[in-house]
Each structure stands twice: as structure tokens, then as C-alpha cells.
N, C-alpha and C positions, 0 to 999 in steps of 0.2 A: 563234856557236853554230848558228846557222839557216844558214847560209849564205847569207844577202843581200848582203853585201859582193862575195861574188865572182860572183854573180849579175848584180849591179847593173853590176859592171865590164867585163862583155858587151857592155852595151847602150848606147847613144849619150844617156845621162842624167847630169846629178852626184849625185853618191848622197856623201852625207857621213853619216857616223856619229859623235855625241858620247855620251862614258860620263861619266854623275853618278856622283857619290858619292852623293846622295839628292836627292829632290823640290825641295829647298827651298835647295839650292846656289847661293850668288848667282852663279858663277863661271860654271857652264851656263847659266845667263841671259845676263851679257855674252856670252860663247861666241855661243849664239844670235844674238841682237842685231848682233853684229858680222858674223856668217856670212849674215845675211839684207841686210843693205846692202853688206859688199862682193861678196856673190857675187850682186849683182843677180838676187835671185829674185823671181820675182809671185807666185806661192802658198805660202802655209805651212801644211799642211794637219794636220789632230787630226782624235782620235777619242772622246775622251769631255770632258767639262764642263771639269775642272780645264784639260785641255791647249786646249781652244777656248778659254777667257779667255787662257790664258799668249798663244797664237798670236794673238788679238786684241787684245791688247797689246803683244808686241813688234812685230807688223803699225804699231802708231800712228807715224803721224810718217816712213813709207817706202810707197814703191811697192806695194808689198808687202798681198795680199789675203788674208785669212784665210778656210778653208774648213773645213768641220765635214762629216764621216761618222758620222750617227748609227746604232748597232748597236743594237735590243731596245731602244729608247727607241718609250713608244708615246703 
């Protein structure tokens, strides 16, 4: 709806986009999981608490570093 997808597809980055069905979907987790060890990423980056644990988590156990952008956190 944003137009990021075709955006992203411009530029010499991989841009993957996953849709939940809800927060708490165990399916987007594997998803995840699998898309950060086979697509050999180093960062997984979040933007608020809930998604820095998730990303600090599936970070465990791969190359894979978690980074947080905190926004109005003071």
C-alpha cells in the first residue's frame, strides 16, 4: 500500500516482505527464522520493544546481529 516493495526493487538491496495473519503467529516466526539463516543476513533491525526481543531472539544461534531504532523512547 506504501509503495516500498517497488521502491525497494530499484535499488541493489533484498527487500522481502512477510504478511501475518497476527502478532503472535508461530508460522511468521519460522518464516523469519528461516529467511535470516538461509538468506545470510547480518542485521535484523526493529523499531519498538515487542519487535527488538522478537529480533533478539531469532538473531540467537546465527550470524545474525540485532539492532534497535528507538523513536520517542526517552
Amino acid at each position: 500500500v506504501f509503495g516500498i516493495d517497488a521502491w525497494a526493487a530499484s535499488l541493489p538491496i533484498t527487500y522481502v516482505e512477510l504478511r501475518e495473519r497476527h502478532s503472535a503467529d508461530p508460522r511468521t516466526w519460522r518464516r523469519l527464522r528461516r529467511l535470516i539463516v538461509d538468506g545470510g543476513f547480518d542485521i535484523v533491525h526493529a523499531h519498538e520493544y515487542k519487535t527488538d526481543v522478537m529480533a533478539w531472539a531469532l538473531c540467537k544461534g546465527t550470524r545474525a546481529m540485532p539492532l534497535s531504532t528507538a523513536h520517542g523512547w526517552t
